[in-house]
CHARMM-style PDB file with segment names, atoms N, HN, CA, C and O in Angstrom:
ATOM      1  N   UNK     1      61.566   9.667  82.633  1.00  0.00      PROA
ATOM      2  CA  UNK     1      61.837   9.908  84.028  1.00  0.00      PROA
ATOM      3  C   UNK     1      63.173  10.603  84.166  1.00  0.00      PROA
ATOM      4  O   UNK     1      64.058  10.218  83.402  1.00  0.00      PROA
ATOM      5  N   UNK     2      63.437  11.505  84.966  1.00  0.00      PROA
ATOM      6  HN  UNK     2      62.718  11.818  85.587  1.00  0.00      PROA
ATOM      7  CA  UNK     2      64.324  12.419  85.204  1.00  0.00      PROA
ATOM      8  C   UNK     2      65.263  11.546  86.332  1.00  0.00      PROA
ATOM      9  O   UNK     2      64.816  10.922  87.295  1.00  0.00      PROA
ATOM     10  N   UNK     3      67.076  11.720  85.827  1.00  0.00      PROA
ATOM     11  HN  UNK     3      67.439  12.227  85.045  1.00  0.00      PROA
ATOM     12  CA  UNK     3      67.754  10.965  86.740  1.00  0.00      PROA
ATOM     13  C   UNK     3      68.360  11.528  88.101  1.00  0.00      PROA
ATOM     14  O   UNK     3      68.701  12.711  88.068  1.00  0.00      PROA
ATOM     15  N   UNK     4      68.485  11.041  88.934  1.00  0.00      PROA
ATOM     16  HN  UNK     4      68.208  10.080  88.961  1.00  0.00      PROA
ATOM     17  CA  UNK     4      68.898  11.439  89.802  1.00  0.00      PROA
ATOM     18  C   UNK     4      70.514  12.438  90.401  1.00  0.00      PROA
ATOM     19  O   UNK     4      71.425  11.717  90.808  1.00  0.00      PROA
ATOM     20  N   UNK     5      70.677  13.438  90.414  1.00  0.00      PROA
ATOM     21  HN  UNK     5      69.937  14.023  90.083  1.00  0.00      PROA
ATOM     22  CA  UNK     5      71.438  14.358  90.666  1.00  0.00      PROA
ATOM     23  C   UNK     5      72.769  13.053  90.674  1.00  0.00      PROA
ATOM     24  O   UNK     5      72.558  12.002  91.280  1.00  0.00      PROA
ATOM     25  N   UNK     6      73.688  13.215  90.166  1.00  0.00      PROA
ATOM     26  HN  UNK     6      73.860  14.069  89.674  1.00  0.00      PROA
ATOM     27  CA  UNK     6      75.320  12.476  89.767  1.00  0.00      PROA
ATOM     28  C   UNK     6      74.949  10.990  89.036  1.00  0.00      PROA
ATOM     29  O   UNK     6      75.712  10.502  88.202  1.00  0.00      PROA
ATOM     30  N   UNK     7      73.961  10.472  89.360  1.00  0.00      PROA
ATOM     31  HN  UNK     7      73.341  10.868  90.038  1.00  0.00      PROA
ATOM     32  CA  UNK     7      73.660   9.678  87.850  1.00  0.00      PROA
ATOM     33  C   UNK     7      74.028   9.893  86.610  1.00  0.00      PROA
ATOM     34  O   UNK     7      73.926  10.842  85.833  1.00  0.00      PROA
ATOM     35  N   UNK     8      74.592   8.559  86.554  1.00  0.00      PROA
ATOM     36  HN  UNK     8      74.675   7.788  87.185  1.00  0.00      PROA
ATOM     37  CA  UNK     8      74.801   8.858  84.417  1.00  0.00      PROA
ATOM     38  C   UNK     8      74.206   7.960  83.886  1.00  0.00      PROA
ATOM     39  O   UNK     8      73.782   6.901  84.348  1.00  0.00      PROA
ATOM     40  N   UNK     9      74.161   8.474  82.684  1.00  0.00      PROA
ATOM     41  HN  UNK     9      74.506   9.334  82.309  1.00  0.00      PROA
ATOM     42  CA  UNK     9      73.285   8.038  82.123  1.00  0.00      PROA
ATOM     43  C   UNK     9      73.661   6.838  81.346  1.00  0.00      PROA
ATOM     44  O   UNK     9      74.874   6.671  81.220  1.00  0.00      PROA
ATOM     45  N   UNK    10      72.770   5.843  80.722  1.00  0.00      PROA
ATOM     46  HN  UNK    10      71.785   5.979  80.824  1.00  0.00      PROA
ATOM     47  CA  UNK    10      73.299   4.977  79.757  1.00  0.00      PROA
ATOM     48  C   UNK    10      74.049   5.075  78.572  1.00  0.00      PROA
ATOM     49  O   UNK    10      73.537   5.825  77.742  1.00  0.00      PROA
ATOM     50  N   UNK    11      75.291   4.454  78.184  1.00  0.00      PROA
ATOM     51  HN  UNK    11      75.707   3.845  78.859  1.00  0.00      PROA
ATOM     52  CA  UNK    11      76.115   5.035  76.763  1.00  0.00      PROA
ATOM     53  C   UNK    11      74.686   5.111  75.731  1.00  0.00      PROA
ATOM     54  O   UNK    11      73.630   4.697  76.209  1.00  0.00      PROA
ATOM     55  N   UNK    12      74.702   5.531  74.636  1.00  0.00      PROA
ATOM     56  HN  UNK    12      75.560   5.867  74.248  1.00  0.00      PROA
ATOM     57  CA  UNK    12      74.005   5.373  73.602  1.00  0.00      PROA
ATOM     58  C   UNK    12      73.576   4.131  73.249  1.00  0.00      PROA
ATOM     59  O   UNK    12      74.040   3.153  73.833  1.00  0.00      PROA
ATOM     60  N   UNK    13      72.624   3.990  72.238  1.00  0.00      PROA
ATOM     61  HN  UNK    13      72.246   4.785  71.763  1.00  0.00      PROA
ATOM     62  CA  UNK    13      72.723   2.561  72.048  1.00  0.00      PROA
ATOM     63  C   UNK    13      72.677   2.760  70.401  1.00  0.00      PROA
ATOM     64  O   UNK    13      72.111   3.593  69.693  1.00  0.00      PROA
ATOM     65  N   UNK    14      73.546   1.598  70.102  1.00  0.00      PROA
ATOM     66  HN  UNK    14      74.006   0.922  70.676  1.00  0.00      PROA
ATOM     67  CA  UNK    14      73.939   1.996  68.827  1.00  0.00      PROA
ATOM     68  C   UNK    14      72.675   1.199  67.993  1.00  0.00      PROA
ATOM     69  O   UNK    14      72.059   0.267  68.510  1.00  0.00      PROA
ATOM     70  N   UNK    15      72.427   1.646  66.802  1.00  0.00      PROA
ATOM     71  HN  UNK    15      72.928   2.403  66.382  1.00  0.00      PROA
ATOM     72  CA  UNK    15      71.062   0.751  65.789  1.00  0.00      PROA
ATOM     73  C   UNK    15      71.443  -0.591  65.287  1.00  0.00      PROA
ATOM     74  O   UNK    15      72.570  -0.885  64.889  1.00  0.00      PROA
ATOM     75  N   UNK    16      70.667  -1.190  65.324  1.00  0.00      PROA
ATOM     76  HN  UNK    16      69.752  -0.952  65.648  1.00  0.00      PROA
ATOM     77  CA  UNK    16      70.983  -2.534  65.473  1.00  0.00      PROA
ATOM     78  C   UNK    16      71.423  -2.744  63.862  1.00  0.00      PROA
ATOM     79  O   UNK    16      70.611  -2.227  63.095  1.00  0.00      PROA
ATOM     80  N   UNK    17      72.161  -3.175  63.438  1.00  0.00      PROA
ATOM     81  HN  UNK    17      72.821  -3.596  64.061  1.00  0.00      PROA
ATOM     82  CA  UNK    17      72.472  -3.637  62.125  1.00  0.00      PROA
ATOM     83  C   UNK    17      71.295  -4.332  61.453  1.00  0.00      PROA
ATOM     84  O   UNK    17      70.626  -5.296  61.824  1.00  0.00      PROA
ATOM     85  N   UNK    18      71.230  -3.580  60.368  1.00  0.00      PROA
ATOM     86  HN  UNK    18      71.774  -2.797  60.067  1.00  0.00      PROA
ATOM     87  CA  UNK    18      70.387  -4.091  58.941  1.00  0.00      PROA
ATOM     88  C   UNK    18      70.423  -5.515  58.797  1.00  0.00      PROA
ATOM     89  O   UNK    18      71.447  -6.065  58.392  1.00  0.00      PROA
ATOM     90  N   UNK    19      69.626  -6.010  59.027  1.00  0.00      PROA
ATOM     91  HN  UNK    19      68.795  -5.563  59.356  1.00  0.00      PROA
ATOM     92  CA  UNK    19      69.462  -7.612  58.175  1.00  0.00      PROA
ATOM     93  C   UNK    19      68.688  -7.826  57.260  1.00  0.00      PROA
ATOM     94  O   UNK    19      67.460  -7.750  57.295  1.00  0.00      PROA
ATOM     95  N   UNK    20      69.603  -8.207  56.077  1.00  0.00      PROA
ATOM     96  HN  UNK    20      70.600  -8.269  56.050  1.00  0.00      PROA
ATOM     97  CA  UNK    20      68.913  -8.137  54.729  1.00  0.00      PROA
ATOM     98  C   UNK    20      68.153  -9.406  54.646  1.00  0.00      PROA
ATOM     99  O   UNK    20      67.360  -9.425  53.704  1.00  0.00      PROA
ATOM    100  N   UNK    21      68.181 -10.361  55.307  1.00  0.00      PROA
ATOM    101  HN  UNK    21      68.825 -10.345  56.072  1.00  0.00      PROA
ATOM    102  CA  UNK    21      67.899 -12.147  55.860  1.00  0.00      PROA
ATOM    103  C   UNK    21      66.062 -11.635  56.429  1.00  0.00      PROA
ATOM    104  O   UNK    21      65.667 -11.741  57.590  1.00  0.00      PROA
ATOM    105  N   UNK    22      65.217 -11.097  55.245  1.00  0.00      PROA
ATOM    106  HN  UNK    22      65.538 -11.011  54.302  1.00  0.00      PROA
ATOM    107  CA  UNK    22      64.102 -10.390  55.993  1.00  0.00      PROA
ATOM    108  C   UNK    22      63.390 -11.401  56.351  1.00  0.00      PROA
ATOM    109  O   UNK    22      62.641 -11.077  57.272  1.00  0.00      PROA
ATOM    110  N   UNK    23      63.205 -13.240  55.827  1.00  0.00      PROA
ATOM    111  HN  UNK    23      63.814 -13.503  55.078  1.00  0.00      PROA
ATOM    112  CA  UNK    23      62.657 -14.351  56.565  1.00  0.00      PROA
ATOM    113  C   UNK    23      63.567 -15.048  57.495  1.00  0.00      PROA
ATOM    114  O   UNK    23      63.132 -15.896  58.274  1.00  0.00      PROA
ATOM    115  N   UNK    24      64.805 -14.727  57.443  1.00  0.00      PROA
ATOM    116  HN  UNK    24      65.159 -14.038  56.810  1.00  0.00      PROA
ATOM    117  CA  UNK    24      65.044 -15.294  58.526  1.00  0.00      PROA
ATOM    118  C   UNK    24      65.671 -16.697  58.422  1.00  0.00      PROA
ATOM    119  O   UNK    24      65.897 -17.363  59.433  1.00  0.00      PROA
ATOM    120  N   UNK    25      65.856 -16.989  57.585  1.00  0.00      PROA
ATOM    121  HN  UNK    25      65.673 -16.448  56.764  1.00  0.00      PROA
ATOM    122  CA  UNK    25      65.967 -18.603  56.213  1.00  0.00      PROA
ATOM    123  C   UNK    25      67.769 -18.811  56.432  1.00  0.00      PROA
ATOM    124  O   UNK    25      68.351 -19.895  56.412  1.00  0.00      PROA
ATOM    125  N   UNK    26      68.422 -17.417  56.642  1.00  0.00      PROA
ATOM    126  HN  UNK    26      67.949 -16.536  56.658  1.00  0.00      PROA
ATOM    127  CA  UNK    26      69.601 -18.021  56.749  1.00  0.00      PROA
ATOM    128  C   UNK    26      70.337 -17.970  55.358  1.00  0.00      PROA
ATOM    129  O   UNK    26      71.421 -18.455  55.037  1.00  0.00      PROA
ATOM    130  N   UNK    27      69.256 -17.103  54.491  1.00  0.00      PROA
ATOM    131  HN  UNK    27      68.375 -16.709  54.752  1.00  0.00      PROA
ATOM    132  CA  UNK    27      70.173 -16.728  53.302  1.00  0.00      PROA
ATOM    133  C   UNK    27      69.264 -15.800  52.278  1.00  0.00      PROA
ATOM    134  O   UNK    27      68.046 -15.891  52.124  1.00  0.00      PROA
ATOM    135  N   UNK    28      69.994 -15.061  51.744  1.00  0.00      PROA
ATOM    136  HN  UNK    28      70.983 -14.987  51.869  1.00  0.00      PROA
ATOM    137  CA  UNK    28      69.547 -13.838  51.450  1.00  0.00      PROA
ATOM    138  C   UNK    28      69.312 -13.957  49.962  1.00  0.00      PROA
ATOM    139  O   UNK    28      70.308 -14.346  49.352  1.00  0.00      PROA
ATOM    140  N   UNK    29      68.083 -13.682  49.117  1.00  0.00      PROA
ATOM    141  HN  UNK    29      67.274 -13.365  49.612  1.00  0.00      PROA
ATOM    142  CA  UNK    29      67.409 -13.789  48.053  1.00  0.00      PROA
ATOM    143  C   UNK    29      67.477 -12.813  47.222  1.00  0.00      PROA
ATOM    144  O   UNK    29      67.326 -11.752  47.826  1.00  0.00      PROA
ATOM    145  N   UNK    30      67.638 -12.668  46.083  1.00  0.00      PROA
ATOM    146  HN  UNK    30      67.760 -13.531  45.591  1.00  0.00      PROA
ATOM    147  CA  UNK    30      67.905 -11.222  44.991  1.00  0.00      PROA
ATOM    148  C   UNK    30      66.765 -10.595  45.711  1.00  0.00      PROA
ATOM    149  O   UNK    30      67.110  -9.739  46.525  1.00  0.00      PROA
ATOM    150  N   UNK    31      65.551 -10.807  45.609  1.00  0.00      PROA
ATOM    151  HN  UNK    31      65.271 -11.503  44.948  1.00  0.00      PROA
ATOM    152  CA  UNK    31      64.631  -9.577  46.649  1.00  0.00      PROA
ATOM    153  C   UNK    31      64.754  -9.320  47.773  1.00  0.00      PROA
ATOM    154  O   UNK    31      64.465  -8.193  48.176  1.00  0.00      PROA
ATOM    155  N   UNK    32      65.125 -10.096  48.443  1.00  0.00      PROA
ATOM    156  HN  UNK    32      65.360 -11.011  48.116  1.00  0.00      PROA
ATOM    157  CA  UNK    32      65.583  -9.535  49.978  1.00  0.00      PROA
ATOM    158  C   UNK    32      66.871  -8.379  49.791  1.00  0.00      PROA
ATOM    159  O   UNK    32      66.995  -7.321  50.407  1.00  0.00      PROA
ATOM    160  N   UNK    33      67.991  -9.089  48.481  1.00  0.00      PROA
ATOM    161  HN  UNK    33      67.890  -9.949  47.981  1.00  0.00      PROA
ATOM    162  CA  UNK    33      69.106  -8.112  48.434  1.00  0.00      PROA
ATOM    163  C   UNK    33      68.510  -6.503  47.792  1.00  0.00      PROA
ATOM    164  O   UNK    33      68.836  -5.390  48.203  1.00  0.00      PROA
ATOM    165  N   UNK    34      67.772  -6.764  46.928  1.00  0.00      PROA
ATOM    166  HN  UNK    34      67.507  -7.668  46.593  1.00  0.00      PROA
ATOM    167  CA  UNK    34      67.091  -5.436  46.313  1.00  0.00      PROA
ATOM    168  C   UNK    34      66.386  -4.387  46.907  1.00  0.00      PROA
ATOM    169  O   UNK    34      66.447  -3.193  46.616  1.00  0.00      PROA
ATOM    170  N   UNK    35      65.433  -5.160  48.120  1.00  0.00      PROA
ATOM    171  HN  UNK    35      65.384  -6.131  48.357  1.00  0.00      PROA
ATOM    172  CA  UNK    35      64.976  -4.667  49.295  1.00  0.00      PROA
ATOM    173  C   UNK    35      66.002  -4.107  50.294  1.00  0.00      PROA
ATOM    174  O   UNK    35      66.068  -2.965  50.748  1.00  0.00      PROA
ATOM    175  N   UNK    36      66.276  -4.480  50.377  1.00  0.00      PROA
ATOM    176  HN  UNK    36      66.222  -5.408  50.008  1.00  0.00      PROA
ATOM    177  CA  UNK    36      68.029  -4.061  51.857  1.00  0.00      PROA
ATOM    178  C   UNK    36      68.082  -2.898  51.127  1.00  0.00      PROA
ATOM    179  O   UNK    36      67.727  -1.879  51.721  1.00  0.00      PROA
ATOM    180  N   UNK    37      68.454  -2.797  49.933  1.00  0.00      PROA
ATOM    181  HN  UNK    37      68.742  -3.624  49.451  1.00  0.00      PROA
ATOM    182  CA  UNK    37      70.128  -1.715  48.962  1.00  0.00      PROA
ATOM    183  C   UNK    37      68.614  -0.613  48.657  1.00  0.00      PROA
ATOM    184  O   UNK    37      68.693   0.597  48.870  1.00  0.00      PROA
ATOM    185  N   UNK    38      67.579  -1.137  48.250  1.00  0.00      PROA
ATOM    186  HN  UNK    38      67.515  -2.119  48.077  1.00  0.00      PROA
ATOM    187  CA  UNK    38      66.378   0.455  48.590  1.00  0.00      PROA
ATOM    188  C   UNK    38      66.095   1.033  49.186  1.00  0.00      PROA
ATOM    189  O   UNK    38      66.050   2.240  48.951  1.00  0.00      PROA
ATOM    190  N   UNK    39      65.724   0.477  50.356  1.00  0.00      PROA
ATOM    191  HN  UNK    39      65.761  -0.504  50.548  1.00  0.00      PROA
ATOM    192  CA  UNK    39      65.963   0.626  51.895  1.00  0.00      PROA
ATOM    193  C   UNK    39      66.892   2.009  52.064  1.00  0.00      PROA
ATOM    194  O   UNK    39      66.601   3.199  52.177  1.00  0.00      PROA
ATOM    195  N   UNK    40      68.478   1.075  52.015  1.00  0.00      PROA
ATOM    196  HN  UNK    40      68.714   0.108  51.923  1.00  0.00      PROA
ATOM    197  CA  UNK    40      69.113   1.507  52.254  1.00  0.00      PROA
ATOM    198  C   UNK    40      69.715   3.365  51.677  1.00  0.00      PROA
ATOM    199  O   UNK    40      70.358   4.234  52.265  1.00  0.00      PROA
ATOM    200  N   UNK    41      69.090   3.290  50.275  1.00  0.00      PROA
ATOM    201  HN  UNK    41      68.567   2.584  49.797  1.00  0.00      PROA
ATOM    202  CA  UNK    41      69.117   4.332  49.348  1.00  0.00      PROA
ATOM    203  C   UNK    41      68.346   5.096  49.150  1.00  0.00      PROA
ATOM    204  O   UNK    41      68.541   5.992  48.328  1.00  0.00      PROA
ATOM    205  N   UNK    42      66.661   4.926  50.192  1.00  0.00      PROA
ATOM    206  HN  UNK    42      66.502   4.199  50.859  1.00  0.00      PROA
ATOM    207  CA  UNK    42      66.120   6.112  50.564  1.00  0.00      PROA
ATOM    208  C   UNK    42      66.160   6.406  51.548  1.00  0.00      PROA
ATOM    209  O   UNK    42      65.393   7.303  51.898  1.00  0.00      PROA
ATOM    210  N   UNK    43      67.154   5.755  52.605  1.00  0.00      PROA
ATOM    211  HN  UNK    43      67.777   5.026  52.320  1.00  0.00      PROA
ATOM    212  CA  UNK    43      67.485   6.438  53.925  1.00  0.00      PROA
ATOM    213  C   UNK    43      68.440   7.755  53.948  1.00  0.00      PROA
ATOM    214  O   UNK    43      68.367   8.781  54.625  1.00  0.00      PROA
ATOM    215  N   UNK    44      69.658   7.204  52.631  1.00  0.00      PROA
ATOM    216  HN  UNK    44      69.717   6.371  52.081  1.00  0.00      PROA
ATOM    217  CA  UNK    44      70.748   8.302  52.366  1.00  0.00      PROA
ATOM    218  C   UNK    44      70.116   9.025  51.493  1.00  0.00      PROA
ATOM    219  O   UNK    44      70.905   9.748  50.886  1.00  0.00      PROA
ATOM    220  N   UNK    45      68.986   9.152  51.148  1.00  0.00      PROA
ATOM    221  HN  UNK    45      68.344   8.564  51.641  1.00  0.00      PROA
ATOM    222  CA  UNK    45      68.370  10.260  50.118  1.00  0.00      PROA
ATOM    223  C   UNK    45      67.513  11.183  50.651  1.00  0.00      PROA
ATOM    224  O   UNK    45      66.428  11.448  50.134  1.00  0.00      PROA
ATOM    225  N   UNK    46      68.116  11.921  52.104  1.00  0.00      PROA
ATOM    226  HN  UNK    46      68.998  11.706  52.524  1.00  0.00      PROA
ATOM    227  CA  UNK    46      67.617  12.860  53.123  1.00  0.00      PROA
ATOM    228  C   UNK    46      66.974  13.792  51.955  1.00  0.00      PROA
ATOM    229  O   UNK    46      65.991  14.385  52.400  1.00  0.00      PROA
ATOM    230  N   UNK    47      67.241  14.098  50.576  1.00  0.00      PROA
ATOM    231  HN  UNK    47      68.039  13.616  50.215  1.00  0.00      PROA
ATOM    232  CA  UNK    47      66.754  15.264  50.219  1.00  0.00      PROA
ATOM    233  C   UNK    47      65.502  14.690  49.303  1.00  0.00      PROA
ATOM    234  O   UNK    47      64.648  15.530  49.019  1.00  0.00      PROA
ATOM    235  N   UNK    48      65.356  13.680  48.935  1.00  0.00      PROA
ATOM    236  HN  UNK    48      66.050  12.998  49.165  1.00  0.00      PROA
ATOM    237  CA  UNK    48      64.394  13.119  48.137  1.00  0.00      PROA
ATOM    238  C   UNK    48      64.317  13.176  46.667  1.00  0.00      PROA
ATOM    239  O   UNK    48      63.268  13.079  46.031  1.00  0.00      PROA
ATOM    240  N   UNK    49      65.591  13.353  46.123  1.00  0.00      PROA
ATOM    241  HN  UNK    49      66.444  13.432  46.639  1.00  0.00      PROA
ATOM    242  CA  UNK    49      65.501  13.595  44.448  1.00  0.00      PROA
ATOM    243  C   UNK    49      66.215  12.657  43.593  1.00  0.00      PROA
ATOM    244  O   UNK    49      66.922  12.937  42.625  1.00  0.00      PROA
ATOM    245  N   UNK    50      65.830  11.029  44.267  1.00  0.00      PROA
ATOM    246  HN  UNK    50      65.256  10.801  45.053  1.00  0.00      PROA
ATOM    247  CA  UNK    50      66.138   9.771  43.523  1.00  0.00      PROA
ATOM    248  C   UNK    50      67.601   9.894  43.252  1.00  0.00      PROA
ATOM    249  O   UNK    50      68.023   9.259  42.285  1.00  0.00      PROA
ATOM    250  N   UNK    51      68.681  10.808  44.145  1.00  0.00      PROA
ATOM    251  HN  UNK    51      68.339  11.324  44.930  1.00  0.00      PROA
ATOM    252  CA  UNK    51      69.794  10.334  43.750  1.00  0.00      PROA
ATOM    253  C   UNK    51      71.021  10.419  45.403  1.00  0.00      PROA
ATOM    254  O   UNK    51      70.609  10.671  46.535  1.00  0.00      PROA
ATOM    255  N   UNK    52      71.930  10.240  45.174  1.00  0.00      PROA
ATOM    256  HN  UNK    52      72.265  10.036  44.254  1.00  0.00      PROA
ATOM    257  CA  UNK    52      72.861  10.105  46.509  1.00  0.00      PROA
ATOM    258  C   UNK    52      74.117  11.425  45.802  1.00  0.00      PROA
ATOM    259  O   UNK    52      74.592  11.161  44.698  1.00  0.00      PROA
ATOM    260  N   UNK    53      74.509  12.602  46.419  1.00  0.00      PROA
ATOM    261  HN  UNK    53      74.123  12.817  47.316  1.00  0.00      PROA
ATOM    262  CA  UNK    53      75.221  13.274  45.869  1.00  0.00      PROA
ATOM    263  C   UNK    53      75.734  14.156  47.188  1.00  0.00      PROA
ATOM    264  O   UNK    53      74.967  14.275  48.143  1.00  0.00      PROA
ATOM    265  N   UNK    54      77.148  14.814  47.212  1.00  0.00      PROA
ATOM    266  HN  UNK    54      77.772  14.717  46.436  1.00  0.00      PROA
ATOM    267  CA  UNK    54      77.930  15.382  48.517  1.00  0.00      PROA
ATOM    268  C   UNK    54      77.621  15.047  49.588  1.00  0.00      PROA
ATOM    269  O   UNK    54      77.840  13.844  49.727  1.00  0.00      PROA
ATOM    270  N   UNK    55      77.196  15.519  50.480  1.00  0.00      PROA
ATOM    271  HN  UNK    55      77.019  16.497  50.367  1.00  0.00      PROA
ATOM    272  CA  UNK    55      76.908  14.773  52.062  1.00  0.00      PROA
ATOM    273  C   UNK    55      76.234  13.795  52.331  1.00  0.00      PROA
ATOM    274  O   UNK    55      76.372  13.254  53.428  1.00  0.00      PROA
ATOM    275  N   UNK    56      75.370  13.341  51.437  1.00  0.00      PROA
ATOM    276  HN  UNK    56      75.258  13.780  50.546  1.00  0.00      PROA
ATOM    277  CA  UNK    56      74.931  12.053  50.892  1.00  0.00      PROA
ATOM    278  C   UNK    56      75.628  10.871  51.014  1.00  0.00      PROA
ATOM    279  O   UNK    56      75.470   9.839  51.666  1.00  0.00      PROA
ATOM    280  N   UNK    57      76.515  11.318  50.149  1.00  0.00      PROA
ATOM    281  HN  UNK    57      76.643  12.156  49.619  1.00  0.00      PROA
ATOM    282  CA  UNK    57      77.191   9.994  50.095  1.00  0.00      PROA
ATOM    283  C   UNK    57      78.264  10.154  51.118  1.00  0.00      PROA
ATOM    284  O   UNK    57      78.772   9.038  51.230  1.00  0.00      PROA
ATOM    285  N   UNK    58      78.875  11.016  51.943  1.00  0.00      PROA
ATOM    286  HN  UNK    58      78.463  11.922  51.852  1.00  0.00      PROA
ATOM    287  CA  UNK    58      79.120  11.137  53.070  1.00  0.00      PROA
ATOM    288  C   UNK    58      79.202  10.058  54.300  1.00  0.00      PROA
ATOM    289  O   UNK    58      80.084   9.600  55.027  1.00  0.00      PROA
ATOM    290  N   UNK    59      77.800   9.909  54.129  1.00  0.00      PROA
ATOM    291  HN  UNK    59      77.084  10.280  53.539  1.00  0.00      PROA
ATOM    292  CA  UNK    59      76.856   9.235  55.303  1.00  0.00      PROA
ATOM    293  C   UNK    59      77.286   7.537  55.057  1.00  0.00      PROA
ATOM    294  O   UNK    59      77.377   6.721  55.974  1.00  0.00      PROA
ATOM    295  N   UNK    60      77.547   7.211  53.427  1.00  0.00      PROA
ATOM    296  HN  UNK    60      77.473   7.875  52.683  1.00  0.00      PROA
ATOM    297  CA  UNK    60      77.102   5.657  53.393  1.00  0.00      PROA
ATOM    298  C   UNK    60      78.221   4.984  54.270  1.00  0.00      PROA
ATOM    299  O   UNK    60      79.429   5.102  54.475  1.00  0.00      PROA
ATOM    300  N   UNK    61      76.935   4.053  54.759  1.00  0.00      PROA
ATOM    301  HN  UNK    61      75.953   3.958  54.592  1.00  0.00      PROA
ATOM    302  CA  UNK    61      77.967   3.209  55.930  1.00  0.00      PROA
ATOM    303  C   UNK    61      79.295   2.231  54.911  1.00  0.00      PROA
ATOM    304  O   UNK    61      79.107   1.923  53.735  1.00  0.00      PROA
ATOM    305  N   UNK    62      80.510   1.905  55.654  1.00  0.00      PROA
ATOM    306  HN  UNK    62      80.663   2.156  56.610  1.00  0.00      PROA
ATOM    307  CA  UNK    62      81.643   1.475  55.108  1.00  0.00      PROA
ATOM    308  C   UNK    62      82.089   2.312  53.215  1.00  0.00      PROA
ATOM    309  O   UNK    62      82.440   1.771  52.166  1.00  0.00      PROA
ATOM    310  N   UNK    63      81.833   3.791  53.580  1.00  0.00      PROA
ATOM    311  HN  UNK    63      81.548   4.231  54.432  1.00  0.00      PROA
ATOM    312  CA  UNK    63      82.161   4.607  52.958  1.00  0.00      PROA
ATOM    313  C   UNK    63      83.404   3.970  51.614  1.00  0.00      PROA
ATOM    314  O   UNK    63      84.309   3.399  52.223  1.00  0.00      PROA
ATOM    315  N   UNK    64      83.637   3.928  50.222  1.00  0.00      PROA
ATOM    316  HN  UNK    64      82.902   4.392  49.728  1.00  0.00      PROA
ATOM    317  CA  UNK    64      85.448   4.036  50.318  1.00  0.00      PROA
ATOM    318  C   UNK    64      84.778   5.074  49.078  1.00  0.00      PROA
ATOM    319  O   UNK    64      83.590   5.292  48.841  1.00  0.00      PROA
ATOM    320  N   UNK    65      86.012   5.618  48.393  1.00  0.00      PROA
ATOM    321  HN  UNK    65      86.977   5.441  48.587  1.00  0.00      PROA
ATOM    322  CA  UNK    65      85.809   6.683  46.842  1.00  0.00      PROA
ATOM    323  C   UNK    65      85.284   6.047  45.953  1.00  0.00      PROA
ATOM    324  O   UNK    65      85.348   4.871  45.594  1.00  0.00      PROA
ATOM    325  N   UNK    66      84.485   7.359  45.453  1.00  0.00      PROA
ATOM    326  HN  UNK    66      84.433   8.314  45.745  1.00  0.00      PROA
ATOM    327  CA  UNK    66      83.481   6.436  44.249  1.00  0.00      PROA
ATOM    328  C   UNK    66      84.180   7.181  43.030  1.00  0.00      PROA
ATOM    329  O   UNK    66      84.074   8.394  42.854  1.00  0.00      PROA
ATOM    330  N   UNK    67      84.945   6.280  42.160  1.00  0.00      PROA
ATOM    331  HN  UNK    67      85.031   5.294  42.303  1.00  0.00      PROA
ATOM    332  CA  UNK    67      85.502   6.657  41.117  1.00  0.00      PROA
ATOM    333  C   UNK    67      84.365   7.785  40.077  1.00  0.00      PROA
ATOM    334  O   UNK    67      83.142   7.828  39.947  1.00  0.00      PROA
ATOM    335  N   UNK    68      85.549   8.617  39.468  1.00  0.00      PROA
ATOM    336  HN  UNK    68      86.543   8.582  39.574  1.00  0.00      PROA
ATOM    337  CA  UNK    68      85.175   9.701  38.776  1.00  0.00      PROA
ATOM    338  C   UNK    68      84.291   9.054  37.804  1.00  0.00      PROA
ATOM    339  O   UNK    68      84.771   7.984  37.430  1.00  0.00      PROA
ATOM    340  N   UNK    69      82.857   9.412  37.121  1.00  0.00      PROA
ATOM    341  HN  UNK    69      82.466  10.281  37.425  1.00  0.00      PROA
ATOM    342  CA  UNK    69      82.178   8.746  36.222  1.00  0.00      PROA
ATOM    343  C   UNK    69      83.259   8.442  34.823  1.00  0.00      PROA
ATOM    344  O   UNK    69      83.024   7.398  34.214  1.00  0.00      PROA
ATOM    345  N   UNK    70      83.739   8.803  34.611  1.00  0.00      PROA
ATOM    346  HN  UNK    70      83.930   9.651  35.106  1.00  0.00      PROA
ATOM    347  CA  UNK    70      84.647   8.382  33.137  1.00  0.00      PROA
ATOM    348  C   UNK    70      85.629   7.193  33.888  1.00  0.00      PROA
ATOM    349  O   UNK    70      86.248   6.462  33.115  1.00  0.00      PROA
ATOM    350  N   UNK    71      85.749   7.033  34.928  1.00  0.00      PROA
ATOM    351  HN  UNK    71      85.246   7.626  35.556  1.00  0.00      PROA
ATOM    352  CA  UNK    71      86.904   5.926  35.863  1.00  0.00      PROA
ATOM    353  C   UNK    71      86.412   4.503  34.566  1.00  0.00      PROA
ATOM    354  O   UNK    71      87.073   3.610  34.036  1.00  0.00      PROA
ATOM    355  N   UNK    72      85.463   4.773  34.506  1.00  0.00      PROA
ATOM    356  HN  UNK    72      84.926   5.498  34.936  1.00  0.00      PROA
ATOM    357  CA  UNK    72      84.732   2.883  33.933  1.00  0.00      PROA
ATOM    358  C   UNK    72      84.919   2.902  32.636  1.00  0.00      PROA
ATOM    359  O   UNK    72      83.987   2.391  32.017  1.00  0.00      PROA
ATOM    360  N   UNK    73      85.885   3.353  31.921  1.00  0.00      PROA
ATOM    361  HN  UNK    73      86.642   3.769  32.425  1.00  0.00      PROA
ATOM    362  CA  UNK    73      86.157   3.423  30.298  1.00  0.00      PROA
ATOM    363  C   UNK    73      87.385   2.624  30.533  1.00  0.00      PROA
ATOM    364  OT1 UNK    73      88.109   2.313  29.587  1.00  0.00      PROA
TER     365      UNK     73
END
C-alpha cells in the first residue's frame, strides 16, 4: 500500500539475530553449534566456491583480522 503524501515511513527493521538454541532447550549442542557456523558460512559464500575470501569476509558479522596463514607457526 502506497503512503500517504508527508508520511514516513517505518525505520528498517533490523534481522532478528541467529539462534543457534534450534530446540529451544536453553543450550546449544555441538550440532546445533555446527549447524549455526554452516548456516552461517553459506550465507557469506555469496559466490559459491566452498570458501570465504575479500569482500567475503568483509561481511562477517563481529568482523576482527584474520591472521596471515603462516601467523599459526
Amino acid at each position: 500500500a502506497a503512503q500517504a503524501a508527508g508520511a514516513q515511513e517505518p525505520p528498517p527493521r533490523h534481522r532478528p539475530r541467529h539462534n543457534p538454541d534450534a530446540d529451544g532447550d536453553g543450550r546449544i549442542t555441538r550440532a546445533e553449534f555446527e549447524a549455526s557456523h554452516a548456516a552461517l558460512f553459506d550465507r557469506l559464500d555469496s559466490n559459491d566456491d566452498g570458501a570465504l575470501a575479500g569482500e567475503e569476509l568483509d561481511r562477517r558479522p563481529h568482523r576482527r583480522p584474520c591472521p596471515p596463514p603462516d601467523a599459526a607457526d
